[in-house]
N, C-alpha and C positions, 0 to 999 in steps of 0.2 A: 658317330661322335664317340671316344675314345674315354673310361673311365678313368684310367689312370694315363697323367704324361709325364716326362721329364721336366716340362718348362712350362708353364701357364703361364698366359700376360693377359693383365686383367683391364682392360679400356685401349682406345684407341689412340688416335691425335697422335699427331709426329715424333713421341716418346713410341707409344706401343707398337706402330707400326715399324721406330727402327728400332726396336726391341728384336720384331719378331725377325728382319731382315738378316740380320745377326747369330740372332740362335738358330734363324735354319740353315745359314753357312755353315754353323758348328757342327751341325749335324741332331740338334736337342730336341728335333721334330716338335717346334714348339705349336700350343693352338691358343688363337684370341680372342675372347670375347668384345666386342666392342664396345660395350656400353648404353647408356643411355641416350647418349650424341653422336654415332658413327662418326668418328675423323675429329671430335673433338669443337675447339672452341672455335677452330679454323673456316668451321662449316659455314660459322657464320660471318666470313667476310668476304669482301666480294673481289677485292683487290688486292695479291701479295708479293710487293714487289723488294722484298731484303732477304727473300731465300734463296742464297746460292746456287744457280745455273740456270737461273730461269731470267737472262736479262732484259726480256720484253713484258717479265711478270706473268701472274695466272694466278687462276681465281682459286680459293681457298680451297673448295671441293673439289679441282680438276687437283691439284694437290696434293689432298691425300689419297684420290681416285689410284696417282702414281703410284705412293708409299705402297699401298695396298696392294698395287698388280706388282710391285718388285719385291714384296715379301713371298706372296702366293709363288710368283715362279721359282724361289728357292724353299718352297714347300709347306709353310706355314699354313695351317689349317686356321683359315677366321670365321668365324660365325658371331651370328647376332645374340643380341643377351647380356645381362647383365648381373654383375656381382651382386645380393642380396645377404650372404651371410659367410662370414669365414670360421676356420676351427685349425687356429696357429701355433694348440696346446699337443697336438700330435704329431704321426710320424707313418705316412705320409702327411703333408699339410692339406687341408680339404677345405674346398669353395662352394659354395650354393651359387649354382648360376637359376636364376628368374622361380628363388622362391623353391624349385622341387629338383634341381638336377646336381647331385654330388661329384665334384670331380675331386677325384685325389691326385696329388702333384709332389714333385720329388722339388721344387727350387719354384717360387710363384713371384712373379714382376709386375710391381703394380702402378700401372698408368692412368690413374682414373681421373686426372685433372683439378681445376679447379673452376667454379663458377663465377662470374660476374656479380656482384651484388647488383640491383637494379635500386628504382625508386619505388617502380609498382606500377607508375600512371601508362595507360592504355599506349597512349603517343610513342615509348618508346621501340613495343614493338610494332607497329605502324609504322616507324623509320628505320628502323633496323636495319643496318645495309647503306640505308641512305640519307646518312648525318648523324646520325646515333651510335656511339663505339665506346669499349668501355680499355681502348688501347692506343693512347695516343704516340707509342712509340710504333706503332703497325701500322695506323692511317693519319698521324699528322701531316704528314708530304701531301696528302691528297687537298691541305687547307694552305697552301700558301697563299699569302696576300690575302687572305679572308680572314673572318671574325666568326670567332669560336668563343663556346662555353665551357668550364670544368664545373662538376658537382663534387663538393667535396671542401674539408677543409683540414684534413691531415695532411702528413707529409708526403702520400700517394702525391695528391690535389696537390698541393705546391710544386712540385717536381715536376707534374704533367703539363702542370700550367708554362712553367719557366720554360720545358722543353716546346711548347708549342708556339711560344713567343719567339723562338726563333726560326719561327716558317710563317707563321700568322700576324695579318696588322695586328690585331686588336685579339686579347682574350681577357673574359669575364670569368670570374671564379665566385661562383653561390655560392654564399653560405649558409648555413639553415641559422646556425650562430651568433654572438655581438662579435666573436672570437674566433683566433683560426686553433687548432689542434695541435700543430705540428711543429717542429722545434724549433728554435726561436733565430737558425741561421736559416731553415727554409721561408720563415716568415719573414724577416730582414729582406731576402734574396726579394720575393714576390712584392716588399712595399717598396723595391727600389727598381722596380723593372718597370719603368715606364709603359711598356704596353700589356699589362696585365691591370685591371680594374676589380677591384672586390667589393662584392654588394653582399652587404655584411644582412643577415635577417631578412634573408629572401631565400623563399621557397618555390621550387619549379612545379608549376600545375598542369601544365602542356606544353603540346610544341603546336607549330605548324607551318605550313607551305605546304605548296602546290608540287613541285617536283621536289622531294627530298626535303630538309629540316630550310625552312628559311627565317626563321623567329623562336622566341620563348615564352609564353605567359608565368611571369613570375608573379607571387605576392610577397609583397614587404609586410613582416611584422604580421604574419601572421597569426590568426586567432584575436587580437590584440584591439582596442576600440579605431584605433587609428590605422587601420591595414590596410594597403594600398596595393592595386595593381596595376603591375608595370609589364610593360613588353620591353623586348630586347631584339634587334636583328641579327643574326647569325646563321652561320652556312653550317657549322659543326657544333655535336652537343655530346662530348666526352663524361662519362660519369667515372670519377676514380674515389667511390665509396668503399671500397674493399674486393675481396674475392673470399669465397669460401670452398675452401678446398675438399672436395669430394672423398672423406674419410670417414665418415661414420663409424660404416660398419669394421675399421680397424682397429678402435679406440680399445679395446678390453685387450690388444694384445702389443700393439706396436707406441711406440715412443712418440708424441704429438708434442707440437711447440703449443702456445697457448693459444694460437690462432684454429689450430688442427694440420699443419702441415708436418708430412711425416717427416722424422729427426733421423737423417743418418750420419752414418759412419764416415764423415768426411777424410779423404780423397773420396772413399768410395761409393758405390750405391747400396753399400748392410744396413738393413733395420737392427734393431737390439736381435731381432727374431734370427733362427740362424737359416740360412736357403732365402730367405723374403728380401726382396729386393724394389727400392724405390726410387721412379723416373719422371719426369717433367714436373707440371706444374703442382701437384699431389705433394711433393718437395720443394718446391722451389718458388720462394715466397717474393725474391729477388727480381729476378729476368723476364720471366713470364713470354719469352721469346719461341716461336716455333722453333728457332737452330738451335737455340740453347737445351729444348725439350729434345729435338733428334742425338743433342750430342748423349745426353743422359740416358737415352735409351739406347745406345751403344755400349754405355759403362755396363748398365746395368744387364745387359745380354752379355758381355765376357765376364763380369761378376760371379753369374750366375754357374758359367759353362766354367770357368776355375774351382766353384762349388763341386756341383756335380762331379768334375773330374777327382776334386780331390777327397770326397767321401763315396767314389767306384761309384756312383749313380748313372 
């Protein structure tokens, strides 16, 4: 493994791997770390059927399995490990991969994604894969004609919901709430959409079924003298609580929105930082799309290679 490189890319998932695709075209003999999640958020789905050339679809993993072998064969050195501390104040820029390994870098692209908020309760990972998604623009298609649940009641939750009511009979939107969150044309949209139902001051305590999510145990009114549990049947259990995007260790040097997603330089992929380049979800608080992360990671690979070219690097 190589102390100093031209190009570091820092996480994986369909930004870093067409990061790395890219830079080793250019020749930046770029090397990746993958992160805490090999392949990202992707890993965990088991069906992905709106990535471009794959018209019979393929499972999340065999996926970035590809990205990965089409980066490697144009040279890109990957390795496991993860970003633990950066130092954005110097010249070369320098990363801590896993706590003790220094690498110094001429131009560093950062892919480290964003996470799922969860709820906590055991059930969801128990289903994960099998009725449990925290993306109803990835596996809504998979609930046509069925009856699903959104958790949430921001404008996330109102959007996922609406969007799901047009594959799905019936969607139920919990709320933990008397109130929804979110602006007052997605709330309009969601109490005029016939087949959305809100259960206003209900809280998700499990799931269950036998193969995959077939119900919900909700309580109403929680805590409260009067609180009541209700079950729900349903095939799908979307949570659109949030995401928290995997920036930490940025914060003392690059430009965060108030969520933590990193702030660039639109058109392009520049952080405030000059060489520092940012891709997929890590940025992008909007799409949250596998293609929309690969296109980002394209940017952010000739970005970087216009950098380097134009300060002789």
């Amino acid at each position: 493994m190589r102390n100093k490189v031209r190009c570091l890319i820092i996480g994986s998932g369909p930004a870093g791997y067409t990061a790395a695709i890219y830079a080793s075209r250019a020749n930046l003999e770029p090397v990746l770390f993958e992160g805490m999640q090999p392949g990202g958020q992707l890993t965990t789905t088991t069906e992905v059927e709106n990535f471009p050339g794959y018209p019979e679809g393929i499972t999340g993993p065999e996926l970035m399995e590809d990205l990965k072998k089409q980066a490697q064969r144009f040279g890109a050195e990957i390795y496991p490990g993860r970003a633990t501390a950066v130092d954005f104040s110097v010249r070369p820029l320098k990363v801590t991969i896993d706590n003790e390994h220094v690498i110094e870098a001429d131009s560093v692209i950062i892919s480290t994604g964003a996470s799922a908020k969860y709820l906590g309760i055991p059930d969801e990972t128990k289903y994960a894969g099998q009725g449990v998604s925290a993306c109803a623009t990835c596996d809504g298609f998979f609930y046509r004609k069925k009856k699903v649940a959104v958790v949430g009641g921001g404008d996330t939750a109102c959007e996922e919901a609406i969007y799901l009511s047009g594959l799905a009979d019936k969607v139920y939107l919990i709320v933990r709430k008397p109130f929804l969150r979110a602006s007052q044309i997605m709330q309009d949209r969601v109490k005029n959409n016939p087949k959305i139902e809100v259960l206003f001051e209900h809280n998700t305590i499990g799931l269950f079924g036998n193969n995959g999510v077939e119900g919900a145990h909700l309580m109403k009114r929680l805590g409260q003298p009067d609180e009541q549990k209700v079950d729900i049947e349903i095939d799908g259990f979307f949570l659109a609580i949030g995401h928290k995007p995997n920036t930490e260790i940025f914060k003392d040097y690059l430009k965060l929105d108030e969520v933590g997603y990193i702030m660039t330089e639109q058109p392009t992929t520049k952080t405030n930082i000059e060489g520092v380049f940012a891709a997929g979800d890590a940025a992008d608080n909007m799409y949250r799309q596998a293609i929309t992360a690969a296109g980002t990671g394209c940017r952010a690979a000739m970005d970087a290679e216009r950098y380097l070219s134009e300060k002789g690097l």
